[in-house]
C-alpha positions in Angstrom: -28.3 -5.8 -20.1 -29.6 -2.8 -18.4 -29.1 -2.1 -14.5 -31.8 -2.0 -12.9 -32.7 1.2 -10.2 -34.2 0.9 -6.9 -38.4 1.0 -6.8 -37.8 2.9 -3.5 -38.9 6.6 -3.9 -36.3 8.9 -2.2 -38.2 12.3 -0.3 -37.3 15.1 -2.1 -34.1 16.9 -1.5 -33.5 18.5 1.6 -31.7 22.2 2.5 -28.5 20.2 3.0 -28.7 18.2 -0.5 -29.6 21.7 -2.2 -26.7 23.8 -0.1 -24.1 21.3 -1.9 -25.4 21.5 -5.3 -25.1 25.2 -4.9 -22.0 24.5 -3.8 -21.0 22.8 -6.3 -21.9 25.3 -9.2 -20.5 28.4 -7.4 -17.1 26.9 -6.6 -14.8 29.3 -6.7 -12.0 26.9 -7.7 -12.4 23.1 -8.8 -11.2 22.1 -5.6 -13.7 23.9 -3.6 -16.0 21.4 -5.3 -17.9 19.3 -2.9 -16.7 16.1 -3.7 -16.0 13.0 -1.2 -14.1 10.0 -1.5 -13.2 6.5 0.3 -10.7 4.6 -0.8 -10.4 0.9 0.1 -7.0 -0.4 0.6 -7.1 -4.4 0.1 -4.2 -7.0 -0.1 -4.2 -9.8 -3.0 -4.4 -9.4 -6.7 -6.5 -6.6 -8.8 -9.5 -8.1 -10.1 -11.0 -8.6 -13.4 -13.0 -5.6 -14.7 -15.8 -6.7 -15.9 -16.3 -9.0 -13.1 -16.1 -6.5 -10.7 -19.1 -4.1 -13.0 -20.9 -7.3 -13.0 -20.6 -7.5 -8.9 -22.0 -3.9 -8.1 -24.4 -4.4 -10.7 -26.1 -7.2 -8.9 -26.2 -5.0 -5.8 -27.0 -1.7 -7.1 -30.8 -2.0 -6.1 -29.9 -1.8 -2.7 -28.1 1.3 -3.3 -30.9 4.0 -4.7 -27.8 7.1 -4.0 -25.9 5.3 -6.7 -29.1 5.0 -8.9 -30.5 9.0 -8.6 -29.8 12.0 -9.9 -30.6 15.3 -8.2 -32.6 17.3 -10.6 -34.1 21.0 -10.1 -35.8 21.8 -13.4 -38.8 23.4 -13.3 -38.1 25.3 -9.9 -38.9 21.6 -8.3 -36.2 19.5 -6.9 -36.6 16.1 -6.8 -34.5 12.7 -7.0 -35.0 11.0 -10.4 -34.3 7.7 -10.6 -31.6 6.8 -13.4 -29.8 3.9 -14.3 -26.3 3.7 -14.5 -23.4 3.3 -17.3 -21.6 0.6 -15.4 -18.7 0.7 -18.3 -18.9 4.6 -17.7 -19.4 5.0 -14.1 -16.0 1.4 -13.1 -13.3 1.5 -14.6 -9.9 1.1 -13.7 -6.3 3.3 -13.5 -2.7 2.3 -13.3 -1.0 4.2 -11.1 2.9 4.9 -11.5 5.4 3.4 -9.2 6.7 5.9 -6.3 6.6 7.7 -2.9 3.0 9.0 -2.5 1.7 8.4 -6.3 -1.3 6.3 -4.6 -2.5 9.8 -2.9 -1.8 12.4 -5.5 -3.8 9.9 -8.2 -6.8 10.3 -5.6 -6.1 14.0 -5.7 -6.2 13.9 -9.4 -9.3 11.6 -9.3 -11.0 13.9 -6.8 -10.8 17.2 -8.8 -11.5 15.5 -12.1 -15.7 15.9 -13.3 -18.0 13.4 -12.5 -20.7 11.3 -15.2 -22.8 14.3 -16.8 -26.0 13.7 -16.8 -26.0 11.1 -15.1 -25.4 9.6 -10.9 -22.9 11.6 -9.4 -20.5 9.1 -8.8 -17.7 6.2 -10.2 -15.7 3.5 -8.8 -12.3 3.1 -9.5 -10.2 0.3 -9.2 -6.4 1.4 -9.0 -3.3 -1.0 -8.7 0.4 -0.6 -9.9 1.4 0.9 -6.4 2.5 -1.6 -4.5 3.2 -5.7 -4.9 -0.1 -7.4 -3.9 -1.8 -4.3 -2.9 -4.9 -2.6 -4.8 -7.5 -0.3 -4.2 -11.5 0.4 -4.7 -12.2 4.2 -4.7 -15.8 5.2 -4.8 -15.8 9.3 -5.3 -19.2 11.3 -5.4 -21.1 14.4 -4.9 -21.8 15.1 -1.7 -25.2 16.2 -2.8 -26.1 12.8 -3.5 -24.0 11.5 -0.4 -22.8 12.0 2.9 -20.2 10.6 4.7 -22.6 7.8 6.4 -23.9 6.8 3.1 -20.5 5.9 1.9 -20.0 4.2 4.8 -22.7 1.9 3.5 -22.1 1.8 0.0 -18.6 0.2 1.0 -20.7 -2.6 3.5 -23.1 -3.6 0.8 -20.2 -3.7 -1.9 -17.7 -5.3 0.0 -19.3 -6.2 3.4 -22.0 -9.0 4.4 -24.5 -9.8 2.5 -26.8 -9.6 5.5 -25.8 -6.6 7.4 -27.7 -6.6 10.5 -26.4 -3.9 11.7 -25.7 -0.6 9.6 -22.9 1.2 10.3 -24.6 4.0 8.8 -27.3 3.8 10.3 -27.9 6.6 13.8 -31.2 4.9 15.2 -31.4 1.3 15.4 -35.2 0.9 14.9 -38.2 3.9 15.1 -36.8 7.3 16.5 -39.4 8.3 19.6 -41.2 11.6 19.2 -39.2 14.2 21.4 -40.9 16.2 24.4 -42.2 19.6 23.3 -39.6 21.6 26.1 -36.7 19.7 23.6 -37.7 21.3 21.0 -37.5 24.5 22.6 -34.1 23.5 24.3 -32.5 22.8 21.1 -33.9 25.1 19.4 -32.2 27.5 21.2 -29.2 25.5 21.9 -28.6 25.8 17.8 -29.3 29.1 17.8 -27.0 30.5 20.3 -24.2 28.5 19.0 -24.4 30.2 15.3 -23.9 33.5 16.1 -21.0 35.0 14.1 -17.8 35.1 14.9 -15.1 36.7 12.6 -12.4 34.1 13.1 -12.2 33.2 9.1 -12.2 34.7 5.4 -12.0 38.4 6.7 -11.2 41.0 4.3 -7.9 41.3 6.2 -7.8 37.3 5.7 -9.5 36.0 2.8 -9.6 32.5 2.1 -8.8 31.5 -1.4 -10.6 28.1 -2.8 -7.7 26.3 -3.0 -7.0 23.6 -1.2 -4.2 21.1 0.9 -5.5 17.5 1.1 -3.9 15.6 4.1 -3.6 12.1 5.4 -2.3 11.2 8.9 -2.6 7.2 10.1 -3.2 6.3 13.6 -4.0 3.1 15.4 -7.6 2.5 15.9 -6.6 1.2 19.6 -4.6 4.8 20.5 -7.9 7.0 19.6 -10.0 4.0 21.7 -8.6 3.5 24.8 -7.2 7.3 25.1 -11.0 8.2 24.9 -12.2 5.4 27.1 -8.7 7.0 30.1 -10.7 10.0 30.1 -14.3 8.8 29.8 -14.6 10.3 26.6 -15.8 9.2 22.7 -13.6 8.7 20.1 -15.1 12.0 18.6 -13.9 13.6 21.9 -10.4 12.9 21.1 -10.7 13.6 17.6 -12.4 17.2 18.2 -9.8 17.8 21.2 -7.2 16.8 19.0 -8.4 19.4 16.3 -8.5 22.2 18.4 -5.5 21.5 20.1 -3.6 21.6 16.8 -5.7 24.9 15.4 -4.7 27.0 19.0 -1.2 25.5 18.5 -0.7 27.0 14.5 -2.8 29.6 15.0 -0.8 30.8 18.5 2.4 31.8 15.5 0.5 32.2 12.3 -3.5 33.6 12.9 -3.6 35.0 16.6 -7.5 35.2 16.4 -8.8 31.4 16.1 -6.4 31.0 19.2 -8.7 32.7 21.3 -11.1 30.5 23.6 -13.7 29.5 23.0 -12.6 28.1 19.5 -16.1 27.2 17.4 -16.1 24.3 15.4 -18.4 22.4 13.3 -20.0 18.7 14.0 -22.4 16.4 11.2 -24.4 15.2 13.6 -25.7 11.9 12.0 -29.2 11.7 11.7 -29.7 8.5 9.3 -32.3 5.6 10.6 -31.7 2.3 9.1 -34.6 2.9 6.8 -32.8 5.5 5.4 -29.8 4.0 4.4 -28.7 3.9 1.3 -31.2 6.7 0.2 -29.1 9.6 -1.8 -29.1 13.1 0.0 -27.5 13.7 3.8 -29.1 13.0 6.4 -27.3 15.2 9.0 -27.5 18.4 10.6 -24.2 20.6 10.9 -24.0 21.3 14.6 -21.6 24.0 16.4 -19.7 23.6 19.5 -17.6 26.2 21.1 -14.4 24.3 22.4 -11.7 25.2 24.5 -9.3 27.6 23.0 -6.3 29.1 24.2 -3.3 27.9 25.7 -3.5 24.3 27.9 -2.1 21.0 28.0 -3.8 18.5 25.6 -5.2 16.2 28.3 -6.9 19.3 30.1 -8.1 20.0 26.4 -9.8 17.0 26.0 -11.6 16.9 29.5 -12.9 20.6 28.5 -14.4 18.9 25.0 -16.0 16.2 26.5 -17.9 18.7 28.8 -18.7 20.7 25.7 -20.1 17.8 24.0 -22.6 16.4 26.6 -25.3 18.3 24.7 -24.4 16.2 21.4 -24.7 12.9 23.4 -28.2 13.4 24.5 -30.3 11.0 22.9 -33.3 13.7 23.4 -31.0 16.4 21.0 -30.4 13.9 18.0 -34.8 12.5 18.3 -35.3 16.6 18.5 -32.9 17.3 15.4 -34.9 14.1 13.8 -38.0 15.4 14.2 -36.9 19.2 12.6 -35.7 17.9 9.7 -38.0 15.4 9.0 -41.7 16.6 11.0 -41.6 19.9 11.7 -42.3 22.9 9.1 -39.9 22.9 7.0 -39.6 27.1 7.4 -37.9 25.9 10.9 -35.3 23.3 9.1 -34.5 25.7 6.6 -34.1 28.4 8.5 -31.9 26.6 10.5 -29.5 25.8 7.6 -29.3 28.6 6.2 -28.2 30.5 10.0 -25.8 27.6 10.5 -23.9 27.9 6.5 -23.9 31.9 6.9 -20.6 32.7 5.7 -19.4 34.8 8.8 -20.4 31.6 11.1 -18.6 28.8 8.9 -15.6 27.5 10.6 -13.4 24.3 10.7 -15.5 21.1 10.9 -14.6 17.6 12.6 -16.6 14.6 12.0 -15.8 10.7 12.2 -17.5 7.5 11.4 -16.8 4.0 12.3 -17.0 1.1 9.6 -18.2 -1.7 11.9 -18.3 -4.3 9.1 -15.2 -6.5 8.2 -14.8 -5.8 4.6 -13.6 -7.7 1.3 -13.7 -8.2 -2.0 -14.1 -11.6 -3.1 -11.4 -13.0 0.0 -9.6 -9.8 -0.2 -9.7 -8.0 2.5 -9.5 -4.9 3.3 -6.8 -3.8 5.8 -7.5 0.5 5.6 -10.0 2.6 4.6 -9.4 5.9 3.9 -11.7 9.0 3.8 -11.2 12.0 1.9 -13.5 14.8 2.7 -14.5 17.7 1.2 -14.0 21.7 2.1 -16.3 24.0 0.0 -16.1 27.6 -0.5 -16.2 29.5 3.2 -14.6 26.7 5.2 -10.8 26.8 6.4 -10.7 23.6 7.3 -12.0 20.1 7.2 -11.0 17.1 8.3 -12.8 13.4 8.9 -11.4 10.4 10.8 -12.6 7.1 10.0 -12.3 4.2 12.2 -11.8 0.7 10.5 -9.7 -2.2 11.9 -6.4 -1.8 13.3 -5.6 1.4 11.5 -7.4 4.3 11.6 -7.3 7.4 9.0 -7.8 11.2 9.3 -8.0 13.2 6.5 -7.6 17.2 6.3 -8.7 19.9 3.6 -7.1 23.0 4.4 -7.5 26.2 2.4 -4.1 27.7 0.7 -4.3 30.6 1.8 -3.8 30.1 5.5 -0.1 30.4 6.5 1.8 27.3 7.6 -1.7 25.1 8.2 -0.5 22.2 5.9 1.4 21.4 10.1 -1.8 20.8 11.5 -2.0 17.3 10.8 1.1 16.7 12.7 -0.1 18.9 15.4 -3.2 16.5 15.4 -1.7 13.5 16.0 0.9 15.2 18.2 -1.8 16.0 20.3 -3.4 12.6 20.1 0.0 10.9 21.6 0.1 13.5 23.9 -3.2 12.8 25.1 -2.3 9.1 25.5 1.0 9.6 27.5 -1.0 11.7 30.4 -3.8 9.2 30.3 -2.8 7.2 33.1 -2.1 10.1 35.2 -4.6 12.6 34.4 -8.2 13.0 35.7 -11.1 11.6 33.4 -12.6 15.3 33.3 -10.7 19.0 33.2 -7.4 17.3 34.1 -4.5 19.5 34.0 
């Protein structure tokens, strides 16, 4: 029986979408690929096959990124709509017995070649690891999808059937038309904060393609209440955390990204509820310069949360909204293509929060577990995702930079750190 696509016609792809595919084709290295993955840890017993094809078939019109295909014949991009080979696109893997076989099968999986020809995407089901435990792993483009989009792939699949809330989802209901001076602001706010500067893949210090992929668990309550001690996000702590643990490997091992400021990279999410579900991204990669240099990781984190007051402005995201979306698209494209200028690429941080209790078929799922992607340019990536009582953060660090596979443990070093001052440090620029 064929699977039906979505009747919903997708816009056409935007700068982001096409920056990925070009990605994608110019990798230098398979890993340098721009390929994402979450991976759904559940407890009970792995489930039957076809049963499982048959239960994202009967939701696949509700999910138009898993029924597209990004095509650009004909000098015209555009998202055609495709039906899936369920028996292609789920299938299922055995993984051997042994310390950390689960995560270097998802390496495997990850650099392996998506359907040709067909939605950039598949769903494997993987047991044999562990007594009682299997996993879902959805892997994809990210042309076709972002972070937040797989973020609602698993919440349709495995979540509510009536999901009144979207964790995907940015906006709750219509975004309000910005004020012409905030689109002048940031405007300029973006454009100041891509200038160049020199910190990664130098001729003296090339990056190579290759890449470390990384997991470090924390408890969802450590990264919560050590933000809320310091009247900060959970992305404050996360971004602090990061820089802490760049200045910290780079102080022995690459003396110029210790400096101060320290740039780094932010999705900011810009997905309404109407839009989720839809393939493409629906973000804009946003640049922060963060406190470098030497300091204690509390004082760090007060310094972040100063820096990112600009981000939390409702009025910057309905700005970005409106570029991407209403403006000309000269000023959205030119914005792109300043921000993913190869001398102004530096380590991103982003994090998303799965609001939705998840299962599959009384299952549940007790992690979920992001892996994100670092294409050619980057040095670093990393992506925490909040779910439940444990909390994941996962790295992609290029090869070719000295002693950086530590930065993980730097990271949540820093985290703990963080959480031990909290009762005796000052909410902001503590010391």
């Amino acid at each position: 029986m064929p699977v039906l696509t979505s009747v919903i016609a997708p816009p056409a792809p935007n700068p982001v979408d096409l920056l990925f595919h070009a990605a994608g084709q110019l990798a230098s290295h398979p890993e340098a690929v721009p390929n994402v993955a979450v991976v759904a840890h559940l407890t009970g017993t792995a489930p039957d096959l076809p049963e499982l094809r048959a239960s994202i078939g009967r939701r696949l019109h509700l999910l138009p990124c898993l029924t597209h295909v990004l095509t650009t014949d004909d000098d015209c991009p555009r998202w055609s709509p495709h039906a899936p080979d369920l028996e292609e696109h789920v299938f299922a893997h055995l993984v051997p017995a042994g310390p950390d076989r689960l995560d270097e099968t998802v390496r495997e999986l990850l650099r392996g070649p998506l359907p040709a020809g067909a939605p950039a995407w598949r769903l494997v089901l993987l047991s044999g690891h562990a007594p009682g435990k299997y996993c879902l792993a959805l892997f994809s483009h990210h042309e076709v999808q972002d972070a937040a989009n797989l973020v609602t792939v698993l919440e349709t699949l495995l979540g509510p059937e009536d999901i009144a809330d979207p964790s995907a989802a940015a906006f709750p209901g219509p975004v309000p038309s910005p004020e012409p001076r905030w689109f002048l602001d940031t405007t300029a706010f973006i454009w100041r904060n891509t200038r160049p500067h020199g910190l990664w893949n130098t001729a003296r210090r090339p990056l190579s393609g290759r890449r470390h992929i990384l997991w470090t668990e924390v408890p969802s309550r450590l990264i919560e209440e050590t933000g809320r001690a310091y009247d900060a996000t959970a992305n404050d702590v996360h971004m602090a955390a990061l820089a802490h643990a760049i200045t910290r490997w780079a102080g022995e091992h690459h003396p110029e990204a210790a400096s101060d400021p320290l740039p780094l990279m932010l999705p900011v999410n810009l997905r309404t509820r109407a839009e989720t579900g839809l393939p493409g991204n629906r973000f804009f990669l946003a640049r922060l310069d963060l406190p470098g240099g030497s300091m204690t990781a509390a004082r760090r984190l007060g310094r972040t949360s100063a820096a990112t007051a600009v981000l939390k402005d409702p009025a910057y995201k309905q700005t970005l909204h409106r570029i991407t979306q209403r403006e000309p698209k000269q000023t959205y494209h030119q914005l792109v293509a300043r921000t993913a200028a190869p001398d102004r690429l530096t380590a991103v941080a982003s994090i998303f929060r799965v609001r939705q209790p998840l299962a599959y078929l009384g299952d549940p799922v007790e992690r979920v577990v992001p892996v994100i992607c670092c294409p050619d340019g980057f040095p670093l990536t990393s992506a925490l995702f909040l779910y439940a009582e444990t909390s994941t953060v996962c790295f992609q660090i290029d090869r070719a930079l000295p002693g950086a596979e530590t930065i993980p443990l730097l990271w949540r070093r820093a985290v703990d750190d963080m959480a031990t001052c909290a009762d005796t440090t000052p909410k902001a620029g503590g010391r």
